[in-house]
N, C-alpha and C positions, 0 to 999 in steps of 0.2 A: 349183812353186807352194807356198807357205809352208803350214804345218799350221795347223788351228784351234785355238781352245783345248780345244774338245773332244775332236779328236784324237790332240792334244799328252795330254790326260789317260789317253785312252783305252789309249796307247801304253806310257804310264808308269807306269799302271795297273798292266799286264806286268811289267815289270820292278823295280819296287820292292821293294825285302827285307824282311820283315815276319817280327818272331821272335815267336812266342806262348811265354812262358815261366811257368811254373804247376806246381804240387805234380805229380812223376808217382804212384806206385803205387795207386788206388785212386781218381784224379782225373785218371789219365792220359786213360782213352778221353774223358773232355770234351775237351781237348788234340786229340788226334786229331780230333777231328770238328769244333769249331773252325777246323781249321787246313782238313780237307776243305772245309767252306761254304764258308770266304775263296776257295780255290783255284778251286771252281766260280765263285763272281763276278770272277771273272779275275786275283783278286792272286796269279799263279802262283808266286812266290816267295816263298811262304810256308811259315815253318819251324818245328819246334819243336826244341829245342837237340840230343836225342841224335840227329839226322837230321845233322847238319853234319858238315863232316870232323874227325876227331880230330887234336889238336894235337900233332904229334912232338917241340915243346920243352920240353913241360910233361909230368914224372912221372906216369903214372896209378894210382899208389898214393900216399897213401889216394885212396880214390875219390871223398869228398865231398870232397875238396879239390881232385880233379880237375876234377868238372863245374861247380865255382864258379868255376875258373880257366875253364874252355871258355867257360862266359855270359859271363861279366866282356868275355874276347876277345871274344864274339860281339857283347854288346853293343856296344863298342868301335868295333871297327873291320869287322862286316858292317850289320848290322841299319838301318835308316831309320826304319820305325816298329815300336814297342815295345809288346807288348798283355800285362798284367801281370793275369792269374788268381790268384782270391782266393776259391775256394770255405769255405764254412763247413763242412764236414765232411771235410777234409784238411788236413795242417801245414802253415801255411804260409811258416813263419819262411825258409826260401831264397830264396825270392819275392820279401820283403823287402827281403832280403840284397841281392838284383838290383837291384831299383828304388830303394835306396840309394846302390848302385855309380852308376846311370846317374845320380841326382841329382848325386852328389859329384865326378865324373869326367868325364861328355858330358850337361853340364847342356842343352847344346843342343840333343839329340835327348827331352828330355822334352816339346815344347809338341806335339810327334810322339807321343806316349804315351798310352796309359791303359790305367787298373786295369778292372778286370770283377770285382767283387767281391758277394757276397750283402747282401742289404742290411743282418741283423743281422752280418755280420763288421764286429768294430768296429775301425776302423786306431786308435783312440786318436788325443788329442788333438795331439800332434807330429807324429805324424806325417800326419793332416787338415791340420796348418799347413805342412810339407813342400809335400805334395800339391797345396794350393793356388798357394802363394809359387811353384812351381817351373810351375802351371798343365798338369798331368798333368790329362788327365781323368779322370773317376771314372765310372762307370753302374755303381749299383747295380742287384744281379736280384732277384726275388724267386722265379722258376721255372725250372731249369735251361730249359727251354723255351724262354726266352729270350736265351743266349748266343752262340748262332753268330749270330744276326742283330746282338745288341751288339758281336760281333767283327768282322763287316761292316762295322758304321755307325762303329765305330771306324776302321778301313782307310780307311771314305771320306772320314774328317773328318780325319786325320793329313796323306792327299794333299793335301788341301784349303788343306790347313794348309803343305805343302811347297813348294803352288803361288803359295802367298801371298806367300813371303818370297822364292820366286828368281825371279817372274818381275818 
């Protein structure tokens, strides 16, 4: 007997790749707990970058040139949907970096995408036109309080969004 659509979703829920990528040192535990809530709502495969396996073709010194090659990868060729942390009291310029990369590269996995950003973090104005043109979502916060559930509703809207274009 054939699956429904909801347990086609429910299914795929499971297995979908979901990389949270965001400032670590001092913004990491967001990250981490982030990634916990998604995982309790069933998106079991949910990652954040220094959890994946380390890449044996790529040098690991320098180090920041390492982990921009590992997202780049990870972007690439694991991830399906892409959740891009943008806190106001952490650098976030690699962040950037990433959601540049996926624009420029797998523009296709951007309408899969979005930012989680505070709402005075300003992206400036190219890169708001980026963001739009390329239809990344955006949900500004105003409470850390409110991120693990934006990083939810982000997971549910990207599936949604997965389920749109292949079924």
């Amino acid at each position: 007997m054939a699956q429904s659509p909801q347990q086609q979703y429910q299914e795929r829920r499971g297995s979908v790749n979901v990389l949270i990528l965001g400032p670590y040192g001092d913004c990491k535990e967001d990250l981490i707990q982030m990634r916990k809530f998604v995982i309790e709502k069933e998106y079991k495969n949910t990652r954040i970058v220094e959890e994946l396996p380390e890449l044996e073709d790529i040098p690991q010194e320098p180090k920041e040139e390492y982990f921009l090659e590992k997202s780049k990868y990870y972007i690439e060729n694991w991830a399906e949907i892409l959740i891009f942390y943008l806190p106001l009291e952490c650098d976030c310029k690699s962040v950037l970096l990433e959601l540049f990369f996926m624009c420029e590269h797998v523009p296709i996995k951007c309408i899969y995408s979005t930012i989680i950003r505070h709402e005075e973090y300003d992206l400036g104005t190219l890169i708001k036109g980026m963001v739009r043109k390329m239809r990344v979502a955006d949900y500004p916060y105003r409470e850390k309080s409110q991120i693990q559930d934006m990083a939810f509703s982000a997971c549910f809207c990207s599936l949604e969004n997965i389920f749109t274009h292949t079924i």
